[in-house]
Biopython code that builds the backbone (N, CA, C, O; Angstrom):
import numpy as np
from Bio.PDB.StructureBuilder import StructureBuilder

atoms = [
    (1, "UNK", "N", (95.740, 150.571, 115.484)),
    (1, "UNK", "CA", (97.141, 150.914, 115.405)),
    (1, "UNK", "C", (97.939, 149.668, 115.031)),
    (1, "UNK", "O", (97.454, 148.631, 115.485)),
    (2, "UNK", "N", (99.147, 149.519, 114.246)),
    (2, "UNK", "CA", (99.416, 148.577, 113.606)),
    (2, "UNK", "C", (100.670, 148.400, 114.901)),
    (2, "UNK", "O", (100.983, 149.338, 115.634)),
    (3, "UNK", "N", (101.177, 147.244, 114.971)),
    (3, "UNK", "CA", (102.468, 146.715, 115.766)),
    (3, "UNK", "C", (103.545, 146.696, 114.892)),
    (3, "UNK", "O", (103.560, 146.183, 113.773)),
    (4, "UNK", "N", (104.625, 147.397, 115.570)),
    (4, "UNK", "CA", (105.566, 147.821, 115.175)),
    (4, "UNK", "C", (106.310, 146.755, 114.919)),
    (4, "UNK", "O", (107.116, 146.772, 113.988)),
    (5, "UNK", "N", (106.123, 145.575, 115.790)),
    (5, "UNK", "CA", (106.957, 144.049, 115.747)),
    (5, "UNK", "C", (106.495, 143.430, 114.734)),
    (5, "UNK", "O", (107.344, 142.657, 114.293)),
    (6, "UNK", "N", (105.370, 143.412, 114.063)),
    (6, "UNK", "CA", (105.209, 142.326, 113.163)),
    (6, "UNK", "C", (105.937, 142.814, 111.256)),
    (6, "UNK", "O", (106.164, 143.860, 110.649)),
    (7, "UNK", "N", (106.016, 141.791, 111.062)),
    (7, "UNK", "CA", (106.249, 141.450, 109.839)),
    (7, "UNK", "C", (105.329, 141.554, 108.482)),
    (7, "UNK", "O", (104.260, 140.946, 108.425)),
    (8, "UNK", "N", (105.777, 142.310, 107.458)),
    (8, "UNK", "CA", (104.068, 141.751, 106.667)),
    (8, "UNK", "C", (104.603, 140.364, 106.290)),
    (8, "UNK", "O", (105.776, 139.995, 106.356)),
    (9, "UNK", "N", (103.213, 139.450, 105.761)),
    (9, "UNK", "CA", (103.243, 138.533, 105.265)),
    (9, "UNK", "C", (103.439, 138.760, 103.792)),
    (9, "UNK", "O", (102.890, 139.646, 103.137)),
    (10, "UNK", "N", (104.433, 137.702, 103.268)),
    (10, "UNK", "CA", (104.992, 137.328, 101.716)),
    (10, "UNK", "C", (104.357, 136.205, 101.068)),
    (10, "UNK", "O", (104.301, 135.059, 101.516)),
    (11, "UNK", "N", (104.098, 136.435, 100.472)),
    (11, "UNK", "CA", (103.415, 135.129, 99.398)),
    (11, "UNK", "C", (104.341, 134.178, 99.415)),
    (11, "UNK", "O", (105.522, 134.525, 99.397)),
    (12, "UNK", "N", (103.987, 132.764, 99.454)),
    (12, "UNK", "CA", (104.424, 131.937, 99.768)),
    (12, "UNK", "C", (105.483, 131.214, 98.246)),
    (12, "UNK", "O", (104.998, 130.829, 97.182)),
    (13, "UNK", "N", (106.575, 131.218, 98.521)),
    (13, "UNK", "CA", (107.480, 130.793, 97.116)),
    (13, "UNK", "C", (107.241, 129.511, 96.264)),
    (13, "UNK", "O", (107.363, 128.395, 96.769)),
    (14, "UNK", "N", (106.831, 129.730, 94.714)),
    (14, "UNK", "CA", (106.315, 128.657, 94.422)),
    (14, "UNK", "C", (107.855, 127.417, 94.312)),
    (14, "UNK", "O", (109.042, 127.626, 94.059)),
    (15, "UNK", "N", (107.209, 126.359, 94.586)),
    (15, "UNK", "CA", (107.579, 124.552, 95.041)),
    (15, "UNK", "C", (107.237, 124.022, 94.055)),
    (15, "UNK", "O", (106.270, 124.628, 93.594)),
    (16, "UNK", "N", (107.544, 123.112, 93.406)),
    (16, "UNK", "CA", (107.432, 122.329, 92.634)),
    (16, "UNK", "C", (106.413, 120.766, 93.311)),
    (16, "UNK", "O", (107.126, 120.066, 94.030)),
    (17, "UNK", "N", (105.216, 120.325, 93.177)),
    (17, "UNK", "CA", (104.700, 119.255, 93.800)),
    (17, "UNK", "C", (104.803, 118.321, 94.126)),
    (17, "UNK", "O", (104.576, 117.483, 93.253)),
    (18, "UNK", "N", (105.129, 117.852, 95.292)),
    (18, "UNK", "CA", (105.771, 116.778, 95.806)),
    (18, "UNK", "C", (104.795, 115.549, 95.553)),
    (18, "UNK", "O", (103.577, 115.566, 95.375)),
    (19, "UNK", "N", (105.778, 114.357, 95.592)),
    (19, "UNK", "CA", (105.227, 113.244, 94.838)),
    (19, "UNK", "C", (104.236, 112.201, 95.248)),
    (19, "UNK", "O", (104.422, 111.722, 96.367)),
    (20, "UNK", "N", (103.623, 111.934, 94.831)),
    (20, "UNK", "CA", (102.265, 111.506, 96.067)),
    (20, "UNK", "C", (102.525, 110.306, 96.698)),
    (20, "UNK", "O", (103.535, 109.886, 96.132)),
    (21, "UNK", "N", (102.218, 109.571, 97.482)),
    (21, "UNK", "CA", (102.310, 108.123, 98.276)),
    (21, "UNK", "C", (102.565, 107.112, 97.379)),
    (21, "UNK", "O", (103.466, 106.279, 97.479)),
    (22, "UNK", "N", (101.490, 107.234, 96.219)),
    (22, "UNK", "CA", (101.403, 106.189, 95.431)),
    (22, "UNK", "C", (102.595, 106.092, 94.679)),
    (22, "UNK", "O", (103.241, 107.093, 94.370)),
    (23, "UNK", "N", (103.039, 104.525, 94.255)),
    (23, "UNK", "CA", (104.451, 104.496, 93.428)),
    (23, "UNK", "C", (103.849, 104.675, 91.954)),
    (23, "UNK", "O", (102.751, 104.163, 91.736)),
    (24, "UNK", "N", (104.489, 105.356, 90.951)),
    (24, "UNK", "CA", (104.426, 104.864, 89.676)),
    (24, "UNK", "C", (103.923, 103.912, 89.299)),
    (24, "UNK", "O", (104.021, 102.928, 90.033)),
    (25, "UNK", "N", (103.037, 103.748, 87.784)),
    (25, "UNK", "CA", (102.955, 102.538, 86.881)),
    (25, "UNK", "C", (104.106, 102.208, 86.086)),
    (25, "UNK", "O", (104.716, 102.886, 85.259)),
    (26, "UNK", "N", (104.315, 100.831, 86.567)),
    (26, "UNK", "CA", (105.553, 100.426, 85.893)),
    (26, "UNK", "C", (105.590, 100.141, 84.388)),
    (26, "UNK", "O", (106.546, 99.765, 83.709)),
    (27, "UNK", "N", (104.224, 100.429, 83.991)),
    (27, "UNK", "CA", (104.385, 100.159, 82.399)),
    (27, "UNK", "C", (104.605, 101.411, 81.663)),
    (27, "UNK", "O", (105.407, 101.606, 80.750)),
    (28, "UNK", "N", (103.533, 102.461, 82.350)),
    (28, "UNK", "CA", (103.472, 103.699, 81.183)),
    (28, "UNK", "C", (104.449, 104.835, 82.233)),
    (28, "UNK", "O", (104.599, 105.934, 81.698)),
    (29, "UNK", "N", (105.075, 104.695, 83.560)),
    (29, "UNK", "CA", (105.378, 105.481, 84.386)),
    (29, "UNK", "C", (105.021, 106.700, 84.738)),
    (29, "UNK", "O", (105.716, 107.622, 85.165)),
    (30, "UNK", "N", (103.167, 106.602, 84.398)),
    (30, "UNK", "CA", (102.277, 107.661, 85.138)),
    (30, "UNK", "C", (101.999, 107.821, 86.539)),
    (30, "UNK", "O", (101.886, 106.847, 87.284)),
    (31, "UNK", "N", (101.909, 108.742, 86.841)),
    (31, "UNK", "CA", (101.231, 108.792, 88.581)),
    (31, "UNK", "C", (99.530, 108.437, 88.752)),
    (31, "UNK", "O", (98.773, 109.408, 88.732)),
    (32, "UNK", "N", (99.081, 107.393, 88.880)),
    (32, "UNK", "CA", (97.947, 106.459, 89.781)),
    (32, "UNK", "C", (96.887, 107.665, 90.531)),
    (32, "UNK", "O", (97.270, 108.576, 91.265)),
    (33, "UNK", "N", (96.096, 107.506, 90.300)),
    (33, "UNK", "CA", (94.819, 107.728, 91.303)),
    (33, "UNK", "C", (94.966, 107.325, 92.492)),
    (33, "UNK", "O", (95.114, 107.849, 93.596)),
    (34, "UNK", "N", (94.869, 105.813, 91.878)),
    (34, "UNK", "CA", (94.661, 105.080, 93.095)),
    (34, "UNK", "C", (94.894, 103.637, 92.734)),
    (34, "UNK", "O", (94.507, 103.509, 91.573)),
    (35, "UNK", "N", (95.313, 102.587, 93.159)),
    (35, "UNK", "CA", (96.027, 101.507, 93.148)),
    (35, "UNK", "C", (95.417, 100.025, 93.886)),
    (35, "UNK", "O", (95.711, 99.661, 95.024)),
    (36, "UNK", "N", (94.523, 99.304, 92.958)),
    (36, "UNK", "CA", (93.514, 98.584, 93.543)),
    (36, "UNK", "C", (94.491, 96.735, 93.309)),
    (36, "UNK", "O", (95.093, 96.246, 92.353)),
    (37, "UNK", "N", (94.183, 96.219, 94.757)),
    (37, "UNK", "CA", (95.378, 94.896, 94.710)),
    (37, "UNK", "C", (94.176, 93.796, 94.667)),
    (37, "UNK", "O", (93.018, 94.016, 95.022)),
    (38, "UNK", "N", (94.818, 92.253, 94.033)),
    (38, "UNK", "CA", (93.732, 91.375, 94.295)),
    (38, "UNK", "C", (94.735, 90.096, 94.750)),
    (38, "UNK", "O", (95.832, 90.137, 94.193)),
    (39, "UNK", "N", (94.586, 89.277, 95.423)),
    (39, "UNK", "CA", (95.235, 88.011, 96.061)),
    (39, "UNK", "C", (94.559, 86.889, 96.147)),
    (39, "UNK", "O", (93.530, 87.115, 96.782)),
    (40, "UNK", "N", (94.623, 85.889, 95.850)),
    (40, "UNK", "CA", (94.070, 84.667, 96.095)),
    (40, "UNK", "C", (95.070, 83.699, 96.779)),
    (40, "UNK", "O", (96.122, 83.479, 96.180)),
    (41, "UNK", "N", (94.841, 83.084, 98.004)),
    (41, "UNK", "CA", (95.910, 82.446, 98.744)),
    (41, "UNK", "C", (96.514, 81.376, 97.761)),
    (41, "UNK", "O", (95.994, 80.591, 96.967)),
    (42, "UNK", "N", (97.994, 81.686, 98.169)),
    (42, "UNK", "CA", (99.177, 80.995, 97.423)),
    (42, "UNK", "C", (99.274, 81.303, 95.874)),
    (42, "UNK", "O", (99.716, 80.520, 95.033)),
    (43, "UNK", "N", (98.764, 82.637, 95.629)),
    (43, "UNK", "CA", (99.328, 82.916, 94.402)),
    (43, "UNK", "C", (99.863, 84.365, 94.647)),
    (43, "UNK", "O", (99.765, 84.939, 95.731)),
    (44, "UNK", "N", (100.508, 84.963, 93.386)),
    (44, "UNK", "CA", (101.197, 86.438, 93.093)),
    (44, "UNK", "C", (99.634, 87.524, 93.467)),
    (44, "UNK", "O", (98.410, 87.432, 93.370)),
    (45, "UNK", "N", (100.770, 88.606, 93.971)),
    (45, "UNK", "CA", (99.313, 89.471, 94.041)),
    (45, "UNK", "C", (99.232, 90.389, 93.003)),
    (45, "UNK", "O", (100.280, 91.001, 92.796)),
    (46, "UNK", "N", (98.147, 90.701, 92.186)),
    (46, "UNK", "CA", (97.848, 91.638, 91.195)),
    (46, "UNK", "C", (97.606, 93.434, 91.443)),
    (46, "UNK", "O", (96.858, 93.811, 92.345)),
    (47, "UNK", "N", (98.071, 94.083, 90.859)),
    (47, "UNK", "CA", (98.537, 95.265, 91.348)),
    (47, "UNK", "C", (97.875, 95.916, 89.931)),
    (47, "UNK", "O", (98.382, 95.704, 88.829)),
    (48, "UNK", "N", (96.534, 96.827, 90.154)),
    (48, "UNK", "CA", (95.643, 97.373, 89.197)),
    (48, "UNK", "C", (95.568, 99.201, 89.217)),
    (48, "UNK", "O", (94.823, 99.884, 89.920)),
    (49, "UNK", "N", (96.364, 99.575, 88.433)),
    (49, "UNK", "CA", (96.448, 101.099, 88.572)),
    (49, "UNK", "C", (95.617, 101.649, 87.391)),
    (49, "UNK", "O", (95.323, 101.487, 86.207)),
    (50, "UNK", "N", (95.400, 102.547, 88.702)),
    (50, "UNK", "CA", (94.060, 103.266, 87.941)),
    (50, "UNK", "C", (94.322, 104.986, 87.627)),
    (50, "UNK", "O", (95.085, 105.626, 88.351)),
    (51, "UNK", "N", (93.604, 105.618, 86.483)),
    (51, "UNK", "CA", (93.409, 105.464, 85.343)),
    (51, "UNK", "C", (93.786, 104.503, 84.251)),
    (51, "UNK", "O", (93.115, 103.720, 83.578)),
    (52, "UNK", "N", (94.884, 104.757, 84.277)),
    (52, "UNK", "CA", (95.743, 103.826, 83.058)),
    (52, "UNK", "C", (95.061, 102.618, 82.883)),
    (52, "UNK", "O", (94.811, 102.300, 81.720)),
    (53, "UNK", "N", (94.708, 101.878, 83.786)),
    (53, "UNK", "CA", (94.578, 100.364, 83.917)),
    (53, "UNK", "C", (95.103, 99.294, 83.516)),
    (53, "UNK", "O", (94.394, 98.424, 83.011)),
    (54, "UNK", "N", (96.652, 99.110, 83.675)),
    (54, "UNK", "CA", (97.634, 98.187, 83.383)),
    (54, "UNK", "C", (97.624, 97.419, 84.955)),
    (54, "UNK", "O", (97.197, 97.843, 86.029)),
    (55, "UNK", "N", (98.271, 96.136, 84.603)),
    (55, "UNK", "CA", (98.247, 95.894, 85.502)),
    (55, "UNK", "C", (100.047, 95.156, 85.795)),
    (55, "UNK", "O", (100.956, 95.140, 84.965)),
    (56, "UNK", "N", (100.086, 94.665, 87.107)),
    (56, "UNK", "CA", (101.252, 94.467, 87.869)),
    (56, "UNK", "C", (101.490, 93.289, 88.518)),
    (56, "UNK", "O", (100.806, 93.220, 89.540)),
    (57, "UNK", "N", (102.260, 92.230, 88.317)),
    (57, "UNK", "CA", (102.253, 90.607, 88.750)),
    (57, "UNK", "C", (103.440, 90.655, 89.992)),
    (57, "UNK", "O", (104.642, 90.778, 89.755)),
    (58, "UNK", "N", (103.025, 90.567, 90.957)),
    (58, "UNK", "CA", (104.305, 89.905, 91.626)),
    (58, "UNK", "C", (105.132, 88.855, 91.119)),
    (58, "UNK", "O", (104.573, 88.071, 90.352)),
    (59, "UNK", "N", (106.439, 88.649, 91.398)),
    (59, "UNK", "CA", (106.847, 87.548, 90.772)),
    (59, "UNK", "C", (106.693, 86.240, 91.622)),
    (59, "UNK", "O", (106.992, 85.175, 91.081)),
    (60, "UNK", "N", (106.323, 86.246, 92.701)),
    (60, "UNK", "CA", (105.831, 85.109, 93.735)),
    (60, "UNK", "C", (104.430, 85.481, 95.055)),
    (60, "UNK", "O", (104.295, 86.624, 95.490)),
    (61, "UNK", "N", (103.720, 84.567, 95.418)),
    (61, "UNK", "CA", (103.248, 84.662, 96.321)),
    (61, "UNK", "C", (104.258, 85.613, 97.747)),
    (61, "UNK", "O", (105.473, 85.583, 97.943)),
    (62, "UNK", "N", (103.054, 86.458, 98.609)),
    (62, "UNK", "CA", (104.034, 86.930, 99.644)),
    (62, "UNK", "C", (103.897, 85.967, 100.587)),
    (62, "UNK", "O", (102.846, 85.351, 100.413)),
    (63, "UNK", "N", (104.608, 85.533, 101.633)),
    (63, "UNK", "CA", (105.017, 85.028, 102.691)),
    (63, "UNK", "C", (104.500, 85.883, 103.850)),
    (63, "UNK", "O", (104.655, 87.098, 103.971)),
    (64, "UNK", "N", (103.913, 85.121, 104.613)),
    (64, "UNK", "CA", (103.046, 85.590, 106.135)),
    (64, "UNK", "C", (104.013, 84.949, 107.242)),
    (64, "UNK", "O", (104.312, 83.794, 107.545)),
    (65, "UNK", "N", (104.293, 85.955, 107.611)),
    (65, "UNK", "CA", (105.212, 85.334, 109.130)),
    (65, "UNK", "C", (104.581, 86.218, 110.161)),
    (65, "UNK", "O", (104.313, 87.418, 110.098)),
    (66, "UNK", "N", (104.391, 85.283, 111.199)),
    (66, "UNK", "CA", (103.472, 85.911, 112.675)),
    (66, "UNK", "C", (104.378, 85.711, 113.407)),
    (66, "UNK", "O", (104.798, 84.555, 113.452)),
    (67, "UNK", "N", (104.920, 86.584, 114.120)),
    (67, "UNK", "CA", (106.359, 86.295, 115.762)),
    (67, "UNK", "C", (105.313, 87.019, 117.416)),
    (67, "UNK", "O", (104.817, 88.117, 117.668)),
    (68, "UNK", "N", (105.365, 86.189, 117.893)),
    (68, "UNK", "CA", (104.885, 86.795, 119.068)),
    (68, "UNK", "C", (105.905, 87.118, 120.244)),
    (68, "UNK", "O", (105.504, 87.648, 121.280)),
]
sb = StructureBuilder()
sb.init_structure("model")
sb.init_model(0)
sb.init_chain("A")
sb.init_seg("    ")
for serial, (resi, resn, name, xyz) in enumerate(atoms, 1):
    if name == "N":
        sb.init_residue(resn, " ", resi, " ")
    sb.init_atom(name, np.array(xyz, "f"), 0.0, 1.0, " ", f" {name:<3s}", serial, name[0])
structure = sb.get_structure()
């Protein structure tokens, strides 16, 4: 016997896909796979997006600050 209280279920309204974690490539402004970094102490860190495979320079080393 069916319940008089329930509701049928509606297909769910299509959304447009929300934008993933990853930021943009700043060269070709595609959306990334996935976003591989490389650092060598006291230099810029390199920022390698993938498919595309352009890559991304910081304009300075980052700064490490420890506060306890």
């Amino acid at each position: 016997m069916r319940d008089p209280h329930s509701t049928p279920l509606a297909a769910a309204p299509e959304c447009p896909a929300e934008p993933g974690p990853l930021p943009r490539c700043p060269v070709c402004a595609g959306t990334p796979e996935r976003i591989a970094w490389r650092q060598r102490p006291g230099e810029p860190v390199v920022l390698v997006f993938d498919p595309c495979g352009h890559r991304w320079t910081s304009p300075a080393p980052p700064v490490l600050a420890v506060t306890l």
